[in-house]
RODO-2510 file (C-alpha; in nm, 4 decimals, decimal comma):
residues 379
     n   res          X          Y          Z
     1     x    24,1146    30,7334    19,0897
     2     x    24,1749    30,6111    18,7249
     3     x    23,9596    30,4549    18,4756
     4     x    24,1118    30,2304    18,2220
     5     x    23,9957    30,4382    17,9021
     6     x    24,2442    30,5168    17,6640
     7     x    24,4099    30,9217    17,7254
     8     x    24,3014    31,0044    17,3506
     9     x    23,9867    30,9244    17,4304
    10     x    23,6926    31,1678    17,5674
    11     x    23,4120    30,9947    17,6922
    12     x    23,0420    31,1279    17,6910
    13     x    22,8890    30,7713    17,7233
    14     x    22,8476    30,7128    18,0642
    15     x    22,4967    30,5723    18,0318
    16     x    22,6024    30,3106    17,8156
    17     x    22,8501    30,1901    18,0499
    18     x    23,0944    30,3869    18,3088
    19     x    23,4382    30,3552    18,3039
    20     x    23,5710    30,1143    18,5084
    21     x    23,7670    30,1924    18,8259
    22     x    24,1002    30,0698    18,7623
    23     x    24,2190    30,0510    19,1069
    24     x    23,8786    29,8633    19,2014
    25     x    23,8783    29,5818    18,9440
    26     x    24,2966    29,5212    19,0378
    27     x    24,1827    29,4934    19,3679
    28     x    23,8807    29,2638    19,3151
    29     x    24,0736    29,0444    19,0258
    30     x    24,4173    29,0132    19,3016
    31     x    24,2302    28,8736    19,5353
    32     x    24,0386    28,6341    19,3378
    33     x    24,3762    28,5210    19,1942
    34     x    24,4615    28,4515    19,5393
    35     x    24,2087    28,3007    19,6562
    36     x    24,0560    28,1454    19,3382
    37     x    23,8057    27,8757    19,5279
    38     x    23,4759    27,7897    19,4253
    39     x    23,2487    27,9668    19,6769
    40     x    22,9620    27,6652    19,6132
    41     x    23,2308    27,4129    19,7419
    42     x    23,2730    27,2545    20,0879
    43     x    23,6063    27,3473    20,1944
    44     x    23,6637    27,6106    20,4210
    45     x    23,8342    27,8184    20,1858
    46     x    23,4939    27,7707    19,9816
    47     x    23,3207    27,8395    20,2929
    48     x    23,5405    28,1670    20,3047
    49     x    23,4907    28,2834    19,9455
    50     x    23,0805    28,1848    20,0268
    51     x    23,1350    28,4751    20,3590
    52     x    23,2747    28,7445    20,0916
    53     x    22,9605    28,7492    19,8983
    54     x    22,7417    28,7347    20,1329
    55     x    22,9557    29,0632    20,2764
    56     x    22,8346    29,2069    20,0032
    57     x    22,4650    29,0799    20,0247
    58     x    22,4902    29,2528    20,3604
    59     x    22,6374    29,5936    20,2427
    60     x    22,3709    29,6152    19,9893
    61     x    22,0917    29,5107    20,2195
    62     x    22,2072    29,7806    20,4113
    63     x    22,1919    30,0386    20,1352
    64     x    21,8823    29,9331    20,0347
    65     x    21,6512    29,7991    20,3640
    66     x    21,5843    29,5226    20,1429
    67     x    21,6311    29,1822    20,3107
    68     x    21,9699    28,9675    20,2150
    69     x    21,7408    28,6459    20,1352
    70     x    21,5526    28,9020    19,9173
    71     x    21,8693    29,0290    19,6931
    72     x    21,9895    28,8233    19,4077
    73     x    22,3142    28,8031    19,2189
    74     x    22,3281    28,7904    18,8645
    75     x    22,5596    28,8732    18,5516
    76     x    22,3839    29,1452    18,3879
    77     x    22,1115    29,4154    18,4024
    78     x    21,8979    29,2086    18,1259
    79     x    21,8883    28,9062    18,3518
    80     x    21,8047    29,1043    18,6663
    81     x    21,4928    29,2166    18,4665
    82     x    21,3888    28,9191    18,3527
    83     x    21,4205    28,7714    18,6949
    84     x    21,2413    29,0496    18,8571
    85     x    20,9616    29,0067    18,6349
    86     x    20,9879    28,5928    18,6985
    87     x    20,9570    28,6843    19,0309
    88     x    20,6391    28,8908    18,9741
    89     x    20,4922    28,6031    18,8001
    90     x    20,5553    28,3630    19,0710
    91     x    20,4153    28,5599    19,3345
    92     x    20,1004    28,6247    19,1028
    93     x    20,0538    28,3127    18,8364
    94     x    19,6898    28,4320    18,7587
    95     x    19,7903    28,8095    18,6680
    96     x    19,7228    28,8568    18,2931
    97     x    19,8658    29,2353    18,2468
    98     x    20,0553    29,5029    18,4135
    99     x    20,0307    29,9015    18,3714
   100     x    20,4181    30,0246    18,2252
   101     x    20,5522    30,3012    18,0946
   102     x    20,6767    30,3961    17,7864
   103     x    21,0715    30,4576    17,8580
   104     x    21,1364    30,1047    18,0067
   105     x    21,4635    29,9223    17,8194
   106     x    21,4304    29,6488    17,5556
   107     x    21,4916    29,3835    17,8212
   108     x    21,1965    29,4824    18,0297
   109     x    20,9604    29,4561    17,7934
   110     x    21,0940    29,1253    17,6346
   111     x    21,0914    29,0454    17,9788
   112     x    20,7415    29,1367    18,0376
   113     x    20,5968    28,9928    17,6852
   114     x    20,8013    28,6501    17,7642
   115     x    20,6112    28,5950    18,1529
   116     x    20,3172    28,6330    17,9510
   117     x    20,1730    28,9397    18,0387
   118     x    19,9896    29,2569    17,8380
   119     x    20,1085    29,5685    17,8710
   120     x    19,8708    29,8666    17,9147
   121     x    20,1025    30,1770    17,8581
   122     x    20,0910    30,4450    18,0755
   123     x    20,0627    30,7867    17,8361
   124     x    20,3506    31,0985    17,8678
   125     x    20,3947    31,4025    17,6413
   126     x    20,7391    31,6176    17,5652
   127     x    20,8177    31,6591    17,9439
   128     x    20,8854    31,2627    17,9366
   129     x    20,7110    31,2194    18,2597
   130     x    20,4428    30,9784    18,2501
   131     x    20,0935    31,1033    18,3333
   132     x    19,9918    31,0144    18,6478
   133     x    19,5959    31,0907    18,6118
   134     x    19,6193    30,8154    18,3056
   135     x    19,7864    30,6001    18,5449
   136     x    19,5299    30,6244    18,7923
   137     x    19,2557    30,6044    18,5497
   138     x    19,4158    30,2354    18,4271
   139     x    19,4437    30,1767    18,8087
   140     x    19,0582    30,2447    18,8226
   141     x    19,0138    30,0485    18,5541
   142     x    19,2255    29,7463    18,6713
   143     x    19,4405    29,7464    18,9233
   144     x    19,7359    29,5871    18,7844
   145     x    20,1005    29,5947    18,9402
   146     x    20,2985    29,9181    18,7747
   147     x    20,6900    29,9041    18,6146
   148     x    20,8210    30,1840    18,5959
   149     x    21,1909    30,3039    18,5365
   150     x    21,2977    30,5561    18,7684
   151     x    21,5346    30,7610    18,5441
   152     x    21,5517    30,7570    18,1521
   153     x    21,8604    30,6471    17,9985
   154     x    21,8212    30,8451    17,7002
   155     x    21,6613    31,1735    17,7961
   156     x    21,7531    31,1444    18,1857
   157     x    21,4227    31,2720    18,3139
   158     x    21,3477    31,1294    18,6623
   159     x    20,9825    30,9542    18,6837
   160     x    20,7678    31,0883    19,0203
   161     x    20,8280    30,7725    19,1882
   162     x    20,7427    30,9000    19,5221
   163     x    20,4036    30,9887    19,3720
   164     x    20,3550    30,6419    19,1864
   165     x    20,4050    30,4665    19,4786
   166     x    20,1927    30,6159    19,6912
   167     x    19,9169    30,4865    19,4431
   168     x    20,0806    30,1784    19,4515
   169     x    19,9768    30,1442    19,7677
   170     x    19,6196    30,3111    19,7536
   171     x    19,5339    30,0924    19,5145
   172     x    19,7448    29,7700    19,7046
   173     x    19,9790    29,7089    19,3877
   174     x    20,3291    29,6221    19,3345
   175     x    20,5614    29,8961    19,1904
   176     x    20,8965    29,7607    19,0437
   177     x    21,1520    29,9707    18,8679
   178     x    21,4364    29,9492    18,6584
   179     x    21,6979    30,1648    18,8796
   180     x    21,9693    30,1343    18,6103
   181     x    22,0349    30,4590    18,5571
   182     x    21,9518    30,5996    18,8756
   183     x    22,1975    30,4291    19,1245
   184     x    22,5060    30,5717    19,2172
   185     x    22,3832    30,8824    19,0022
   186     x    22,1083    30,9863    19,1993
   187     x    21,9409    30,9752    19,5903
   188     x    21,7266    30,6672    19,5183
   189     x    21,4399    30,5987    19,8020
   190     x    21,4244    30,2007    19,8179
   191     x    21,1375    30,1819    20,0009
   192     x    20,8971    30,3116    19,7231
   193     x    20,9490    30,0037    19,5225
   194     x    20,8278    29,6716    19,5873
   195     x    21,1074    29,5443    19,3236
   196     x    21,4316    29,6751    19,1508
   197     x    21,6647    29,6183    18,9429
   198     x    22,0535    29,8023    18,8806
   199     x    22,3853    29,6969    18,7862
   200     x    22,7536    29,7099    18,8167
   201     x    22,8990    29,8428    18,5322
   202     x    22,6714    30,1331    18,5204
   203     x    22,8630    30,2908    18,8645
   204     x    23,2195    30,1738    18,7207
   205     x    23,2235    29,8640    18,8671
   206     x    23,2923    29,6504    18,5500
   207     x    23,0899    29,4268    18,3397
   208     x    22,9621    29,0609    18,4888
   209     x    22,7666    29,2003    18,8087
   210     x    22,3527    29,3299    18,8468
   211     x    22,0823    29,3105    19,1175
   212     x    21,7143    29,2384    19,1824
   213     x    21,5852    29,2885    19,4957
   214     x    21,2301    29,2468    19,6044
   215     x    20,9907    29,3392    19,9169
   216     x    20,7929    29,1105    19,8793
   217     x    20,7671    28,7411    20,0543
   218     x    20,8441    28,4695    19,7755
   219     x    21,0484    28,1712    19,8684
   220     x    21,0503    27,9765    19,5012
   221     x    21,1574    28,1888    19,1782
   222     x    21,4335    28,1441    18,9430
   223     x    21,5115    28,1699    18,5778
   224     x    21,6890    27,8327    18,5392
   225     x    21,7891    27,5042    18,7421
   226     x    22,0562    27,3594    18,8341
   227     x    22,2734    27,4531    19,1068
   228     x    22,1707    27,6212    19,4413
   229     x    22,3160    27,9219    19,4367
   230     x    22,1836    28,2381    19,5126
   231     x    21,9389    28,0574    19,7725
   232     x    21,8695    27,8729    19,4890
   233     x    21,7120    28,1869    19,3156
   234     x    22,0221    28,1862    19,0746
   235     x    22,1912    27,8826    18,9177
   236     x    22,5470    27,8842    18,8215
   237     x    22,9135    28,0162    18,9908
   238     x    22,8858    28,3272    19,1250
   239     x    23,1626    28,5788    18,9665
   240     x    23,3296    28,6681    19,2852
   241     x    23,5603    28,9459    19,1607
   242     x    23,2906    29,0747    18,9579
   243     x    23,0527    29,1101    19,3025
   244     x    23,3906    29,2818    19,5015
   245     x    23,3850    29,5355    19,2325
   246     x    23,0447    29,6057    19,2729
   247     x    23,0517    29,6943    19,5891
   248     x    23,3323    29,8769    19,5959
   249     x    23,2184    30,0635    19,3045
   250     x    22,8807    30,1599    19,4855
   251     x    23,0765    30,2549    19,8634
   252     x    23,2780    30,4978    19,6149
   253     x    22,9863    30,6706    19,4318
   254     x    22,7588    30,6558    19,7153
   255     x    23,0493    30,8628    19,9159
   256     x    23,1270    31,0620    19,6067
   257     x    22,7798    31,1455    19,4886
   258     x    22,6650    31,5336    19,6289
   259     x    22,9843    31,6658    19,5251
   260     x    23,0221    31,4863    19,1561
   261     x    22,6188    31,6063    19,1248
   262     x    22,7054    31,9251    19,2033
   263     x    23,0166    31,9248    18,9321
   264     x    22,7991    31,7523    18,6554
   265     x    22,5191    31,9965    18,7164
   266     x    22,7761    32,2847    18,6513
   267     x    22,8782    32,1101    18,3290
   268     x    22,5255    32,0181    18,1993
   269     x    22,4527    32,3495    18,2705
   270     x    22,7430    32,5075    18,0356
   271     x    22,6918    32,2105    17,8028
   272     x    22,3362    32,3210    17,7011
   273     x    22,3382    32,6967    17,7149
   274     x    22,6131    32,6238    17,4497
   275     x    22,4345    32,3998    17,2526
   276     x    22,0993    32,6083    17,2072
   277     x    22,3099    32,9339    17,0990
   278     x    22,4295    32,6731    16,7842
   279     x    22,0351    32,5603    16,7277
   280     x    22,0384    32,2761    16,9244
   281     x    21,7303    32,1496    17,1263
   282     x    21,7387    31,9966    17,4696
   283     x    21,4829    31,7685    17,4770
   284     x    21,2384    31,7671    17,8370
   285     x    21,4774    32,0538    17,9513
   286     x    21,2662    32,1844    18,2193
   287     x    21,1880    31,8486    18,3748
   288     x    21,3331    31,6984    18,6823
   289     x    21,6885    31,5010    18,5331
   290     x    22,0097    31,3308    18,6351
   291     x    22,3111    31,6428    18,6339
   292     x    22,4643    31,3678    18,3872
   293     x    22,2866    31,3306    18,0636
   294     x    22,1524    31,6084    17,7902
   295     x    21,9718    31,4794    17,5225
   296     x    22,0138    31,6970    17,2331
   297     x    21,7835    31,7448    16,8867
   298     x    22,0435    31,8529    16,6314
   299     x    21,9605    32,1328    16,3808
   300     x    22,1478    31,8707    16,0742
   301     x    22,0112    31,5792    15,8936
   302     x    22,3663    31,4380    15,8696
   303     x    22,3608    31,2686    16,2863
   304     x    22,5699    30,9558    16,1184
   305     x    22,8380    31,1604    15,9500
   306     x    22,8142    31,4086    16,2989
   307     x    22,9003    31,1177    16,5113
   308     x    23,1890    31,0357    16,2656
   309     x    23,3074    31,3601    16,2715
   310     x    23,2989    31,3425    16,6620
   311     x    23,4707    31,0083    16,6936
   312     x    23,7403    31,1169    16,4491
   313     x    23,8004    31,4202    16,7022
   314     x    23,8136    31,2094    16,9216
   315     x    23,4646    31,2156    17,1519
   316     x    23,2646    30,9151    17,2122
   317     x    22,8694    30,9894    17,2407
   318     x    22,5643    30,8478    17,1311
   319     x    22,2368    30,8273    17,0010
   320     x    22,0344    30,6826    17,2780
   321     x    21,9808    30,3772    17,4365
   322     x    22,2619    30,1030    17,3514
   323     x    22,0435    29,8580    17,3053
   324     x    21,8899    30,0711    16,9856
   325     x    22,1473    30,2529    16,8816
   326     x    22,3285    30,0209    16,6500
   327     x    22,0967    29,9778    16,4870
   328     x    21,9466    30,3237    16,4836
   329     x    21,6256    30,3142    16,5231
   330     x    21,3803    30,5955    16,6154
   331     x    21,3234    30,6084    16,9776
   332     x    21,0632    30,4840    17,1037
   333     x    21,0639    30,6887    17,4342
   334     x    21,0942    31,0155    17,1903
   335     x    20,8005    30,8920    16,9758
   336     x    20,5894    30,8237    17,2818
   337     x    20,6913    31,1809    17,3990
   338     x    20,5201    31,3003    17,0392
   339     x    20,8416    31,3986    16,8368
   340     x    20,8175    31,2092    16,4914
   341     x    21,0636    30,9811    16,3469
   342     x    21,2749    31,2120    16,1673
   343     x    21,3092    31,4356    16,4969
   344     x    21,4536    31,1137    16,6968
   345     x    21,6499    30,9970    16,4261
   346     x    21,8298    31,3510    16,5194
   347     x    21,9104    31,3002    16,8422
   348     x    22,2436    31,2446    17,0071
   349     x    22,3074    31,1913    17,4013
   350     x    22,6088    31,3500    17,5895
   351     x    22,6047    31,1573    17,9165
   352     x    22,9033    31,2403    18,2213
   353     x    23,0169    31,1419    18,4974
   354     x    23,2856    31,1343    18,7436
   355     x    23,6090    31,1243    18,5142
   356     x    23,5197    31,4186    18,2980
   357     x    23,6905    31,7448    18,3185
   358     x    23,5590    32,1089    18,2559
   359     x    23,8518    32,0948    17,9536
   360     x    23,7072    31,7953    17,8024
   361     x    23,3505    31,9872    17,8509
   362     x    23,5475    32,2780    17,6230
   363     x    23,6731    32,0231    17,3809
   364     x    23,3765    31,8811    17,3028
   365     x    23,1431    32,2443    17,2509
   366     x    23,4279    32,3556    17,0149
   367     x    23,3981    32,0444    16,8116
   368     x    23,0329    32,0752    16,8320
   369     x    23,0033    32,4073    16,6835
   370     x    23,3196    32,3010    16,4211
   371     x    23,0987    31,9918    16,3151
   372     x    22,7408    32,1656    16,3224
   373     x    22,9020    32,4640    16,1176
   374     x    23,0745    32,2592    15,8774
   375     x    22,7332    32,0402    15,8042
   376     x    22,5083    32,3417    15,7925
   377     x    22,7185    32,5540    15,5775
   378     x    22,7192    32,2477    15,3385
   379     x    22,3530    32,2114    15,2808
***
């Protein structure tokens, strides 16, 4: 299986987006070329590109014991958020707040502020795991519906969602979560959430695909008008070969997943032994992550000149969150965690996944050390 990155190129930025499966998206584009029809229309060839997607609907209401009527099509994992929470606010008109964590992406929480609701943040510490007893003690205090991430696309760390939702359910509140970086990378258990959200191009799947699903009865949301698509959840043309992919995407990491965990586990493994014999710090080390992603506190002032260095070498990685990282700002899930802003404005991520080798694992320590050398010896 081939991705369509460039051979010069090593990749360590697999939770900004993953490489996309070339053989997937030729498949997925071919047949759309073939049969190019509008699925919305009335013709039987319509009617036939109509019974693809809702193939798909099936396969992922299968994966997920979610029911079809209840998953939703959409182009990205922005709009899946801000339909989840539309959804929430449907289903609840009179709610005036909800209990979140501190990790959740940009979207959620422009989401959250745009339905119209307060957020009452759920406190955490250096492990990045969010303190239940202050979650139940905001329960006590109102019980208000929780969103929570499952996995953190920065620092990785995997949320106790078995534990949240069980006072979910004491307390008789939804629990929705952001699944982005948790599907296809990790054993997700669907039927803790009442609502989630993931996307395509996170598993390799390409750009132009996400999800929301919800277990809860609501006939009536939507974000905008128009068409009926979707069960009239969604407006617009659904991107056919974008769905294909997506589903083929998730059959291959689903298949793939104990023994590319077990690989990237080996390799985050190597990746941070090395890194903390050179003065590095792994941030929430000895909490519960993805094998995939390290998030690493550099012993240098210099991170934009680092990253430079590293791109020049050839090694694409980040600084967090893609949304933020641009424009590099401190993280807010660090600074939440209690490091302060000068400690998160040090921070790169090194995030795997199925395409990368144990030499490109080599590579990238011995440019590393080069790099952190070079800097340090300077100052």
């Amino acid at each position: 299986m081939k991705s369509l990155s460039p051979t010069d190129i090593h990749y360590f930025d697999y939770n900004a987006t993953h490489p996309p499966f070339r053989s997937l998206l030729v498949e997925s584009v071919d047949e759309y070329l073939d049969e190019y029809f509008n699925p919305s229309g009335a013709t039987r060839y319509s009617l036939s590109n109509q019974g693809k997607i809702e193939k798909v609907r099936k396969y992922f209401s299968s994966l997920t014991n979610t029911p079809e009527k209840n998953l939703v099509f959409s182009s990205t994992g922005t709009e899946a958020n801000y339909l989840l929470l539309r959804a929430l606010r449907k289903k609840q008109p009179e709610l005036s707040s909800v209990i979140v964590s501190p990790f959740e992406h940009s979207s959620m929480y422009k989401a959250i502020e745009d339905h119209h609701f307060s957020m009452r943040i759920i406190k955490t510490d250096l492990s990045g795991i969010i303190q239940l007893s202050h979650l139940e003690e905001l329960l006590e205090e109102k019980a208000d519906p929780i969103i929570c991430l499952h996995t953190g696309n920065e620092t990785g760390v995997i949320q106790p969602t078995s534990k949240i939702s069980k006072l979910a359910l004491k307390f008789g509140v939804y629990f929705l979560s952001d699944l982005m970086q948790a599907f296809g990378k990790y054993p997700v258990q669907f039927q803790e959430f009442s609502g989630y959200t993931f996307s395509s191009h996170k598993i390799g799947g390409g750009m132009g695909a996400a999800l929301t699903g919800i277990n809860f009865d609501l006939e009536n949301y939507s974000l905008f008008g128009g068409g009926n698509q979707e069960n009239s959840h969604r407006a617009g043309t659904e991107n056919l070969p974008a769905i294909l992919a997506f589903s083929k995407a998730s059959e291959l990491q689903t298949k793939e997943l104990a023994e590319k965990n077990k690989k990237l586990s080996e390799y985050r493994k190597k990746i941070e032994e090395q890194l903390e014999l050179f003065g590095c710090e792994i941030i929430a080390k000895s909490s519960p992550r993805t094998p995939n992603t390290s998030y690493v506190l550099l012993p240098i002032e210099e991170i934009d000149f680092f990253l430079l260095g590293m791109e020049e070498r050839g090694f694409i990685i980040s600084t967090g969150s893609s949304c933020k990282s641009r424009a590099r700002e401190a993280s807010s899930s660090l600074l939440a965690m209690g490091y302060t802003k000068d400690e998160s404005l040090r921070c790169v991520r090194i995030s795997t996944g199925i395409f990368t080798t144990e030499t490109e694992i080599n590579l990238l320590l011995n440019s590393f050390q080069e790099l952190l050398f070079t800097f340090q010896s300077v100052s």
